[in-house]
ROFI-148263 format. One record per residue (C-alpha): residue in three letters; chain; x, y, z. Coordinates in Angstrom, 2 decimals. Layout:
! ROFI-148263
{residuo ALA; cadena A; x X; y Y; z Z}
...
END
This chain:
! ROFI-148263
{residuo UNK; cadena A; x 0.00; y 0.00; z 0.00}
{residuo UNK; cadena A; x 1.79; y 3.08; z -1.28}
{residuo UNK; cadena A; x 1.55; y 6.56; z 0.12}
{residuo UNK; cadena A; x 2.37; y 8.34; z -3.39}
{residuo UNK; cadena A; x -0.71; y 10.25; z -4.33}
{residuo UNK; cadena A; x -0.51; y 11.11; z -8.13}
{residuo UNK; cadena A; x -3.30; y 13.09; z -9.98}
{residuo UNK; cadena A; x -5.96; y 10.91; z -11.42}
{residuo UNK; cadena A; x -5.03; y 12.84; z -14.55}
{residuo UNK; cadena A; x -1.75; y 14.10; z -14.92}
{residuo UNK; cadena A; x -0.22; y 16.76; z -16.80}
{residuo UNK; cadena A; x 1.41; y 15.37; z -19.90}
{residuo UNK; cadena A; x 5.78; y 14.59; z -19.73}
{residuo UNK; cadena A; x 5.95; y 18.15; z -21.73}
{residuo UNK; cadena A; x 4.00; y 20.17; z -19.27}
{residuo UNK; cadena A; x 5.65; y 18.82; z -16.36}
{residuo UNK; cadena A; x 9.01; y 19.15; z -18.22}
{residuo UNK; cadena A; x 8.17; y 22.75; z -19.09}
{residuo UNK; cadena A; x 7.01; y 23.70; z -15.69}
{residuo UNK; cadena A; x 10.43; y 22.05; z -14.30}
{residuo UNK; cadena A; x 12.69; y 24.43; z -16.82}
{residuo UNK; cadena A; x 10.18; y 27.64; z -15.60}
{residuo UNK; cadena A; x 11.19; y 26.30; z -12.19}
{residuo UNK; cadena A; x 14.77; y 26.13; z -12.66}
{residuo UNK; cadena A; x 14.77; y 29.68; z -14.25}
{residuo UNK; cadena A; x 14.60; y 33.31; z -12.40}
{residuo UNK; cadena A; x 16.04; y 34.45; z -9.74}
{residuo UNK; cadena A; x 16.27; y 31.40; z -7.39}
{residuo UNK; cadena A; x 15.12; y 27.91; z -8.22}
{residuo UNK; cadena A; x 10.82; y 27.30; z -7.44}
{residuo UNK; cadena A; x 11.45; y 24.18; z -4.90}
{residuo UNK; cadena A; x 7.85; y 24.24; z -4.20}
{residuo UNK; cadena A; x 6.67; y 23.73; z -8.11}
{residuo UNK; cadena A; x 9.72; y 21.04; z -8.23}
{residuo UNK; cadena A; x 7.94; y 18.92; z -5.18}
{residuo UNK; cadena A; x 4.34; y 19.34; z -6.06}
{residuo UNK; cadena A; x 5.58; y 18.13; z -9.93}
{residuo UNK; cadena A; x 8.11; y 15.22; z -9.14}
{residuo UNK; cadena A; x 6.31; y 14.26; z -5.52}
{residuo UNK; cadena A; x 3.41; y 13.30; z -7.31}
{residuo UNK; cadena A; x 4.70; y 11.17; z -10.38}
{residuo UNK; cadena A; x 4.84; y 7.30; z -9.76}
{residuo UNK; cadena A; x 8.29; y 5.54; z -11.28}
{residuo UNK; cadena A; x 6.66; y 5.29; z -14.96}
{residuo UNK; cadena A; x 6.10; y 9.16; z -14.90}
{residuo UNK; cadena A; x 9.08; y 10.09; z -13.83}
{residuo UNK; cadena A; x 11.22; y 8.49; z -16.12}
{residuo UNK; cadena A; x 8.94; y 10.13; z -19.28}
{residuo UNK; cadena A; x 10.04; y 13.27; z -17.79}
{residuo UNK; cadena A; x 13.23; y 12.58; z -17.73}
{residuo UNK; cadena A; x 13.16; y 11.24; z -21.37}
{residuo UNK; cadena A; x 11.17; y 14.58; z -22.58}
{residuo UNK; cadena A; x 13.10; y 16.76; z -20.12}
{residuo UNK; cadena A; x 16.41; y 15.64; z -21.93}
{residuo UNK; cadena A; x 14.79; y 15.67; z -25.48}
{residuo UNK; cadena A; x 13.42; y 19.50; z -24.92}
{residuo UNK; cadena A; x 16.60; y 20.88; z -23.19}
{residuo UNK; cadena A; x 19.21; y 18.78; z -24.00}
{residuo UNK; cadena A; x 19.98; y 18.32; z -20.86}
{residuo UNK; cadena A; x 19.46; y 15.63; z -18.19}
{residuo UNK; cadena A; x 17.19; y 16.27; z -15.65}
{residuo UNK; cadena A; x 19.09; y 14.28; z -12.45}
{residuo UNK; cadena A; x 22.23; y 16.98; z -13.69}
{residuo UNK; cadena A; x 20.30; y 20.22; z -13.63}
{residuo UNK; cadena A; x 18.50; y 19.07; z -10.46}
{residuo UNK; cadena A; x 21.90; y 18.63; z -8.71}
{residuo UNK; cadena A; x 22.82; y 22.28; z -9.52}
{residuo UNK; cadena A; x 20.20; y 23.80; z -8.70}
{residuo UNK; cadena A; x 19.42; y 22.25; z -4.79}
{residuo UNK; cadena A; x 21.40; y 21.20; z -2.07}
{residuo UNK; cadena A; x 21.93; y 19.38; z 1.19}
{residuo UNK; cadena A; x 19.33; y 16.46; z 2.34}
{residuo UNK; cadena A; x 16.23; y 18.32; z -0.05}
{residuo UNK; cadena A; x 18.83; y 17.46; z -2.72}
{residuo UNK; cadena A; x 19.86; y 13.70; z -1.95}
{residuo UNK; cadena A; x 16.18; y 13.06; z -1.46}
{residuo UNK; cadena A; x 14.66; y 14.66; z -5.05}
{residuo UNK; cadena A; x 17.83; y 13.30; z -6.88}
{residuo UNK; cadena A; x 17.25; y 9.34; z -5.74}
{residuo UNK; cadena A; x 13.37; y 9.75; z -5.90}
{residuo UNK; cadena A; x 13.66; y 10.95; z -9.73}
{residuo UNK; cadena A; x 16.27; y 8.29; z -10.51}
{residuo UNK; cadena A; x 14.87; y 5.15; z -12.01}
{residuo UNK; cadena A; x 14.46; y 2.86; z -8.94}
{residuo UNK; cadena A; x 16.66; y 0.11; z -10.02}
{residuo UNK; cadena A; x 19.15; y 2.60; z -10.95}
{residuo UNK; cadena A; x 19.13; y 4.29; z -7.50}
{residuo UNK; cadena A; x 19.18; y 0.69; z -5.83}
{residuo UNK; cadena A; x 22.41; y 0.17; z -7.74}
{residuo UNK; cadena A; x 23.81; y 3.95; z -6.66}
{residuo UNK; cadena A; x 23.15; y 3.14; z -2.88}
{residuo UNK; cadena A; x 24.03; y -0.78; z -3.12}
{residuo UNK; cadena A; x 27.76; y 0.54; z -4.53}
{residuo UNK; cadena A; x 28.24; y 3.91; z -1.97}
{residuo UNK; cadena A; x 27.73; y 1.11; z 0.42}
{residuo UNK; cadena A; x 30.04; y -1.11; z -0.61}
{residuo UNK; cadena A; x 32.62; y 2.08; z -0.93}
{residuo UNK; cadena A; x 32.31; y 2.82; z 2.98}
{residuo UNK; cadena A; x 35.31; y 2.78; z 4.63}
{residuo UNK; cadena A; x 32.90; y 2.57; z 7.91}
{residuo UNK; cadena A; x 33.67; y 0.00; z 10.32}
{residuo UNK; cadena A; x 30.76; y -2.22; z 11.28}
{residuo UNK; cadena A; x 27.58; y -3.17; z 9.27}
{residuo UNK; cadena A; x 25.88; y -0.35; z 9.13}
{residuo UNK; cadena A; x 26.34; y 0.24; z 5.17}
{residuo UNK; cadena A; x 25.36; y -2.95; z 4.55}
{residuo UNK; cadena A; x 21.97; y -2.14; z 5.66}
{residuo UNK; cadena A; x 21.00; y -0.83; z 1.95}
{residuo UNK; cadena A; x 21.67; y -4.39; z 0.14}
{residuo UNK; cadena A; x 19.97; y -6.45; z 2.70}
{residuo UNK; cadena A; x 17.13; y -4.17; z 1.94}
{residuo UNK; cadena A; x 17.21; y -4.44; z -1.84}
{residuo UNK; cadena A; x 18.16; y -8.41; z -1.60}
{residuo UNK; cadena A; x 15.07; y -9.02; z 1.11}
{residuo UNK; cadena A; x 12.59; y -6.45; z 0.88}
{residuo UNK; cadena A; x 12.03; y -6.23; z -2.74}
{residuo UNK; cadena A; x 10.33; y -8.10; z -5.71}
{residuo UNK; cadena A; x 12.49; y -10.88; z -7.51}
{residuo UNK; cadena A; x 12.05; y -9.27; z -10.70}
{residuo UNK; cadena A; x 13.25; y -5.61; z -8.94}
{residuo UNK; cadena A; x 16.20; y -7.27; z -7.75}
{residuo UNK; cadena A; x 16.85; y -8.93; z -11.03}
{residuo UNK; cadena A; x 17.01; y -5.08; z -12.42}
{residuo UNK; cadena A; x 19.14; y -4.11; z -9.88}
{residuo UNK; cadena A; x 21.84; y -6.76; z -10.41}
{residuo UNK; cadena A; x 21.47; y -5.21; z -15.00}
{residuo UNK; cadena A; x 21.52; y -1.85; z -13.60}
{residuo UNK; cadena A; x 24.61; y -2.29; z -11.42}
{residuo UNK; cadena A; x 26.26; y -3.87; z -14.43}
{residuo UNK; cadena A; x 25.43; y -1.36; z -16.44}
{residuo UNK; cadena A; x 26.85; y 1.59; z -14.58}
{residuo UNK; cadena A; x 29.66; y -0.02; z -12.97}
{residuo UNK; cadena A; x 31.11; y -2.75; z -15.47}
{residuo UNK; cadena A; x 30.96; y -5.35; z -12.54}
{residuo UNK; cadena A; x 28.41; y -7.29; z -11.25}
{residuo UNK; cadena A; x 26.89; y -6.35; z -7.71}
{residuo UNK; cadena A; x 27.68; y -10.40; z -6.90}
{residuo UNK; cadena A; x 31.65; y -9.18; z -7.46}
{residuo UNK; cadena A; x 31.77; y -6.51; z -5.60}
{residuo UNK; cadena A; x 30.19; y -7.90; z -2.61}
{residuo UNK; cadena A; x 32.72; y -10.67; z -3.46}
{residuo UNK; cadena A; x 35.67; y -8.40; z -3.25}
{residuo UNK; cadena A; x 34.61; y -5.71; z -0.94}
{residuo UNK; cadena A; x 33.15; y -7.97; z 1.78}
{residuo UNK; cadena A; x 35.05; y -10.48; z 4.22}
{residuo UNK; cadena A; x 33.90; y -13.89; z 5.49}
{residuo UNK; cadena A; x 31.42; y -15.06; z 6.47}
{residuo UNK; cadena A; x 29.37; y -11.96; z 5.66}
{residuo UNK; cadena A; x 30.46; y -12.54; z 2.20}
{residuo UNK; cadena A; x 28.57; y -15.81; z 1.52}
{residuo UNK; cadena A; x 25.37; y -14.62; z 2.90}
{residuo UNK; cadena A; x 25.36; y -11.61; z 1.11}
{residuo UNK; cadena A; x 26.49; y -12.85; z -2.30}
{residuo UNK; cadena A; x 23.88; y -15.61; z -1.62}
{residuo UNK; cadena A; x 21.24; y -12.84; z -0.85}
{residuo UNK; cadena A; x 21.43; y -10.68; z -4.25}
{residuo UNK; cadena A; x 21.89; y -13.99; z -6.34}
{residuo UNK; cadena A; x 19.07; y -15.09; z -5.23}
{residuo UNK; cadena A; x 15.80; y -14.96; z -8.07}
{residuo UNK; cadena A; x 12.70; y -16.46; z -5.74}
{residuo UNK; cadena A; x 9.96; y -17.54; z -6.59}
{residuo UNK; cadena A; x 7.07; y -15.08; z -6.04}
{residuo UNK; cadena A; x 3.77; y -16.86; z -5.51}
{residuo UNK; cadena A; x 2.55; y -17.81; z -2.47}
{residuo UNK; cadena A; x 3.41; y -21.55; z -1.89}
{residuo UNK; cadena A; x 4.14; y -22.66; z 1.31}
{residuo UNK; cadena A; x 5.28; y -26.64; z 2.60}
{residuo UNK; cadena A; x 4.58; y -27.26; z 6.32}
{residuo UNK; cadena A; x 6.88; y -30.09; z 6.26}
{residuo UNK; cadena A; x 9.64; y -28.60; z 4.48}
{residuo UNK; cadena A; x 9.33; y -25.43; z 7.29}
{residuo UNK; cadena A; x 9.33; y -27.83; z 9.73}
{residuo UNK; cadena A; x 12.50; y -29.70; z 8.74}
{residuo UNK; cadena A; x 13.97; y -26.46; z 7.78}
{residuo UNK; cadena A; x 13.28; y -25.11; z 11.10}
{residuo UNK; cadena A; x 14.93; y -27.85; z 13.06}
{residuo UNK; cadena A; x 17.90; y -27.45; z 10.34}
{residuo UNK; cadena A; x 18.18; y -23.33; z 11.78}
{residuo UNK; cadena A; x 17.81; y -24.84; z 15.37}
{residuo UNK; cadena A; x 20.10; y -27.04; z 15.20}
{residuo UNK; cadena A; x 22.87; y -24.07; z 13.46}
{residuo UNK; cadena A; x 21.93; y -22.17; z 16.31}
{residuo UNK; cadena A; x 22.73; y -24.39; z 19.03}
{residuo UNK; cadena A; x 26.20; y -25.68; z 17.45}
{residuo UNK; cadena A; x 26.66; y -21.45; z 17.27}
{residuo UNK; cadena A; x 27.40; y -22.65; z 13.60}
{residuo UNK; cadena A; x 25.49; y -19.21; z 11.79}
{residuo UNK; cadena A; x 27.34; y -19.73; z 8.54}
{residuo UNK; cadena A; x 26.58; y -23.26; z 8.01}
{residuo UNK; cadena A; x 25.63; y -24.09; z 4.05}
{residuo UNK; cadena A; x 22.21; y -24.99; z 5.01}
{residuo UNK; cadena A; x 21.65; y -21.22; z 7.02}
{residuo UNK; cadena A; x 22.75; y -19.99; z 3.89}
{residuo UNK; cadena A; x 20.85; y -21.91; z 1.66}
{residuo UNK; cadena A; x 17.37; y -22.12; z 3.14}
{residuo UNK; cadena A; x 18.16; y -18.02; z 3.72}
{residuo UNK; cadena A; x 18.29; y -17.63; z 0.22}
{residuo UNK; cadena A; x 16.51; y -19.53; z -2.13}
{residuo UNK; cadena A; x 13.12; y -19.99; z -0.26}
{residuo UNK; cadena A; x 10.55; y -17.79; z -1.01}
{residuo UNK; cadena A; x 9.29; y -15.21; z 1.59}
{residuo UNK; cadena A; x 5.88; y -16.66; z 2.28}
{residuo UNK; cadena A; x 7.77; y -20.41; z 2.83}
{residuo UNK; cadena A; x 10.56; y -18.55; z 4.72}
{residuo UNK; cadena A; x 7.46; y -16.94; z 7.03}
{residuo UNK; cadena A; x 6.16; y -20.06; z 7.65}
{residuo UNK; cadena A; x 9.06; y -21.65; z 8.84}
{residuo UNK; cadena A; x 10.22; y -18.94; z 11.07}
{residuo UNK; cadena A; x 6.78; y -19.07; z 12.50}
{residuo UNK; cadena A; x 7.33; y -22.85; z 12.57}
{residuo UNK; cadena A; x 10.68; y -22.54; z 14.90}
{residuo UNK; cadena A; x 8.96; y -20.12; z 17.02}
{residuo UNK; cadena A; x 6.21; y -22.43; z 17.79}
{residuo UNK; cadena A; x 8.37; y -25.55; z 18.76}
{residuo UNK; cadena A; x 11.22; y -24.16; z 19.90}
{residuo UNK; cadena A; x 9.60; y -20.92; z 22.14}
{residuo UNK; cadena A; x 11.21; y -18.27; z 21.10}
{residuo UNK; cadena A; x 11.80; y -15.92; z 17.81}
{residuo UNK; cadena A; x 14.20; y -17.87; z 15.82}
{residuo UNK; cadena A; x 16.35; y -13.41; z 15.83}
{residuo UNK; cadena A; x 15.86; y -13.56; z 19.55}
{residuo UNK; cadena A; x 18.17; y -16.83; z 19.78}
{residuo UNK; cadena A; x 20.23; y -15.46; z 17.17}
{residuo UNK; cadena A; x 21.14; y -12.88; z 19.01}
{residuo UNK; cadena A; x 21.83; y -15.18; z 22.33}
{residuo UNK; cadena A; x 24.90; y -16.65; z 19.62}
{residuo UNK; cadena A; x 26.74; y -13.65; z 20.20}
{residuo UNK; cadena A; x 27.20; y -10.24; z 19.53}
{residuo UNK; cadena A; x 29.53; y -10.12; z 16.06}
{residuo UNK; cadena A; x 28.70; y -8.96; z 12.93}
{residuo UNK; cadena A; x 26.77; y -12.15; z 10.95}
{residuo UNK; cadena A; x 24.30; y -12.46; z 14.34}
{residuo UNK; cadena A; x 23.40; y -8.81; z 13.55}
{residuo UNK; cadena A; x 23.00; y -9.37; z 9.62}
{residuo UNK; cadena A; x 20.99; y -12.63; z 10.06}
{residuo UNK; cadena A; x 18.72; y -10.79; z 12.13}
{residuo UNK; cadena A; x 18.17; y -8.33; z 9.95}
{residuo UNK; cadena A; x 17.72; y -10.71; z 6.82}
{residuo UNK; cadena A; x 15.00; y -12.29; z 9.22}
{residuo UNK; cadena A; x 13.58; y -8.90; z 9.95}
{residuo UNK; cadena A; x 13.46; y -8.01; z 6.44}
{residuo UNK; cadena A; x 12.04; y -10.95; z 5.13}
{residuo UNK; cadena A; x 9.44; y -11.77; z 7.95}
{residuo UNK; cadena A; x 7.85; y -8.37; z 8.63}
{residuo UNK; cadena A; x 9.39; y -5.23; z 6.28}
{residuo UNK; cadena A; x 7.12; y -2.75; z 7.63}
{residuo UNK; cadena A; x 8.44; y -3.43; z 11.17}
{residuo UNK; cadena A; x 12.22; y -3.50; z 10.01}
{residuo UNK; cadena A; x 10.97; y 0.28; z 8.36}
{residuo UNK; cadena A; x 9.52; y 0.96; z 11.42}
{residuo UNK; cadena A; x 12.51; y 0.65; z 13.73}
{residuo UNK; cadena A; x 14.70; y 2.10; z 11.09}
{residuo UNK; cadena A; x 12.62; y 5.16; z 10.76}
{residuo UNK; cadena A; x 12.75; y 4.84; z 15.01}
{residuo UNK; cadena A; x 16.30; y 5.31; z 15.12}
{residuo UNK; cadena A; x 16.69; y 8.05; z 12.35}
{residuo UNK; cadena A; x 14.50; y 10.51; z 13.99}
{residuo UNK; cadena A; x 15.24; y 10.32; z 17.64}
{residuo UNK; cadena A; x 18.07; y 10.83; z 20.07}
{residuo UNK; cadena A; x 20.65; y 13.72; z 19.16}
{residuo UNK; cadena A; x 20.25; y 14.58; z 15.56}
{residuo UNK; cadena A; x 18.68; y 13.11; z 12.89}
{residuo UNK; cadena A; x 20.03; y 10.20; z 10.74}
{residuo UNK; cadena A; x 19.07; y 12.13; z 7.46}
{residuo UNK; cadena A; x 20.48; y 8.97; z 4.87}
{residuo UNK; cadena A; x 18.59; y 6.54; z 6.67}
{residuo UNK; cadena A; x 15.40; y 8.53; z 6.85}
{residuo UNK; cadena A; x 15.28; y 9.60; z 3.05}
{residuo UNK; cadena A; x 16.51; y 6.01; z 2.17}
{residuo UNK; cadena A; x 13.20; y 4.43; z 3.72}
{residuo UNK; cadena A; x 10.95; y 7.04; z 2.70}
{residuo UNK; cadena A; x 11.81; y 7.53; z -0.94}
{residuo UNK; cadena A; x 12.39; y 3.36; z -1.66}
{residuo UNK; cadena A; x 9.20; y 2.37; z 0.43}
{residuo UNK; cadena A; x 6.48; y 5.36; z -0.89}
{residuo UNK; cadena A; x 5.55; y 3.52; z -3.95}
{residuo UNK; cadena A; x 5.83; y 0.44; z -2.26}
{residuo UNK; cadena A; x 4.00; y -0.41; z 1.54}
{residuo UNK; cadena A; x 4.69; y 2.75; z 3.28}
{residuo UNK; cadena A; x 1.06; y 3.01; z 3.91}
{residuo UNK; cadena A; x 1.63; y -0.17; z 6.08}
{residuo UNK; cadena A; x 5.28; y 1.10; z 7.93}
{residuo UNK; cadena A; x 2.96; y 3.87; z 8.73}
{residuo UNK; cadena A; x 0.59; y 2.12; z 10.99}
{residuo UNK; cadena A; x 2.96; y -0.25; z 11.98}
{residuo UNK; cadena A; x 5.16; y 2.87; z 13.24}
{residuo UNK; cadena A; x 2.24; y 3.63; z 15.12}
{residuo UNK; cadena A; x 1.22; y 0.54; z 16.79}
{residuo UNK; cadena A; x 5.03; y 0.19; z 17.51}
{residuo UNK; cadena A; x 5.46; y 3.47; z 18.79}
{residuo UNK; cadena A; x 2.05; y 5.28; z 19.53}
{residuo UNK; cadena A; x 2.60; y 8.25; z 17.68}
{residuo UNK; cadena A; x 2.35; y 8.79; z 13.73}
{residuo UNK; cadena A; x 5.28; y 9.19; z 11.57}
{residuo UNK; cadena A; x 4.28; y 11.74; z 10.18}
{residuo UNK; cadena A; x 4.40; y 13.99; z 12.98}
{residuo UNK; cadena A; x 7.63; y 12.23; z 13.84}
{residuo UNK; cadena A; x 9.28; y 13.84; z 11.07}
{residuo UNK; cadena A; x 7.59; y 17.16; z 10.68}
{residuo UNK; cadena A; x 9.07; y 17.69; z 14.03}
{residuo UNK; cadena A; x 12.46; y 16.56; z 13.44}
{residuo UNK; cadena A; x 13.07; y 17.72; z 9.81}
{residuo UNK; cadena A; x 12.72; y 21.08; z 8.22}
{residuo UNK; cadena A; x 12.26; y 23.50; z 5.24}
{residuo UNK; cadena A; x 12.10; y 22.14; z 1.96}
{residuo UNK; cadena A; x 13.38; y 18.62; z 2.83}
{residuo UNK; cadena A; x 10.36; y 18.80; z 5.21}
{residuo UNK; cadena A; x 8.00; y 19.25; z 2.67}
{residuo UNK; cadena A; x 9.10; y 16.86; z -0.09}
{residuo UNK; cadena A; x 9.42; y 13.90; z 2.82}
{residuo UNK; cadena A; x 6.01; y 14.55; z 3.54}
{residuo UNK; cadena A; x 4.27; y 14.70; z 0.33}
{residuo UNK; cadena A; x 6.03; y 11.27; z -0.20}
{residuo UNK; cadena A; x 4.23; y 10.53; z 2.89}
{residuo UNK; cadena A; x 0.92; y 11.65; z 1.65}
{residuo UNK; cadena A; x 0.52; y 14.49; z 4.07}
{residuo UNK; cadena A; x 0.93; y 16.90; z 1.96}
{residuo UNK; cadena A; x -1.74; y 17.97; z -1.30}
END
């Protein structure tokens, strides 16, 4: 359930292109007319107006955009106008750039490998080829250390089936297969990997709903009890990602709005991937997780222009 809210008839890819060159014009650049035009164009839309944009001007639209705004109102308008498989393979290789220590980067390709559609990922993996003569499988290859490196190559390999088939038996032997991983503190075993990767989501579900039921607990819960390193705190988030995504959004919206600050990449990552998507869902899950509305979470902790563009993603704004 997406939160976009796009005209019932839009302006044609000429008008809005036209209205985006008046807007980029003058004495200043129009930021309002630039997020009531591009806020309210689903992916399709967007990328005729940045074929007619480039045919009218001579000019591409992503480039002119990028001169004419800046700070967190720019990163946000720049990876919303970007085709999504495109952005997906801009954030999936910054990522894999970091220098940071931790896991923390890696937080973008566990999204795209476990909280997308096969066939989105699938355009990913051409799109990262595309733009950086590599695969996304290689650079994960070279860029990540054991035993991250398996999982995560594993994870964006993966092309799962997409239809709602589900095996009680196989999620019960499956189950007692991730028990049994769990209590040799063996996270990395082949059949973690494999049952973590090629299963589809409404199989993988049912057998993480399986292991809770016989064994007592949530199988991330005794994940985490393995330890504290870094594949505990990936598994858990594959598990998250796969088993509930609007809760994984939830608690990743959570943390980029309070405390000190606010974690601006995180926030327009989730908002700008998830609005044409099931950020209608994160919503109300944000809510019953947190008992106040996301919305007003981030009108309070964001501001000006970046404000207003987050929150017409949101469907706040008309």
């Amino acid at each position: 359930m997406a939160t976009l809210k796009v005209p019932d008839t839009a302006p044609s890819p000429t008008q809005d292109s036209e209205k985006l060159k008046k807007a980029f014009h003058g004495l200043g650049t129009d930021e309002k007319a630039i997020i009531w035009i591009l806020g309210h164009r689903n992916a399709s839309q967007r990328k005729k107006i940045r074929y007619t944009y480039q045919e009218l001007y001579n000019e591409s639209l992503i480039d002119r955009l990028k001169s004419e705004l800046s700070g967190d109102f720019k990163k946000a308008v720049i990876l919303w106008t970007m085709d999504p498989p495109e952005r997906d393979a801009k954030m999936a290789n910054k990522a894999l750039q970091s220098k940071d220590k931790g896991i923390d980067h890696l937080k973008v390709i566990i999204e795209i490998a476990c909280t997308t559609s096969p066939h989105h990922l699938m355009a990913v993996r051409e799109a990262y080829c595309s733009m950086y003569d590599c695969s996304l499988e290689e650079d994960i290859a070279c860029r990540v250390t054991p035993p991250l490196r398996q999982l995560l190559v594993g994870l964006v390999s993966s092309y799962r089936y997409d239809k709602e088939v589900v095996d009680e038996i196989v999620a019960k032997s499956e189950a007692a297969k991730l028990r049994d991983a769990i209590e040799r503190k063996q996270l990395d075993d082949d059949d973690v990997v494999w049952i973590l990767c090629t299963r589809n989501v409404f199989q993988l579900r049912a057998t993480f709903e399986c292991y809770r039921q016989i064994y007592g607990n949530p199988i991330d819960q005794d994940i985490k009890c393995c330890g504290t390193g870094n594949l505990e705190s990936v598994l858990q988030m594959v598990i998250w990602c796969i088993d509930s995504p609007e809760k994984y959004f939830s608690k990743v919206l959570r943390a980029s709005v309070v405390g000190l600050g606010t974690e601006e990449d995180s926030l327009t990552r989730a908002i700008v991937t998830r609005a044409e998507v099931d950020l209608m869902k994160i919503k109300e899950e944000y809510f019953n997780m947190h008992k106040t509305s996301l919305d007003d979470a981030i009108v309070g902790d964001t501001s000006g222009d970046y404000k207003d563009f987050l929150t017409t993603l949101l469907g706040t704004r008309l």
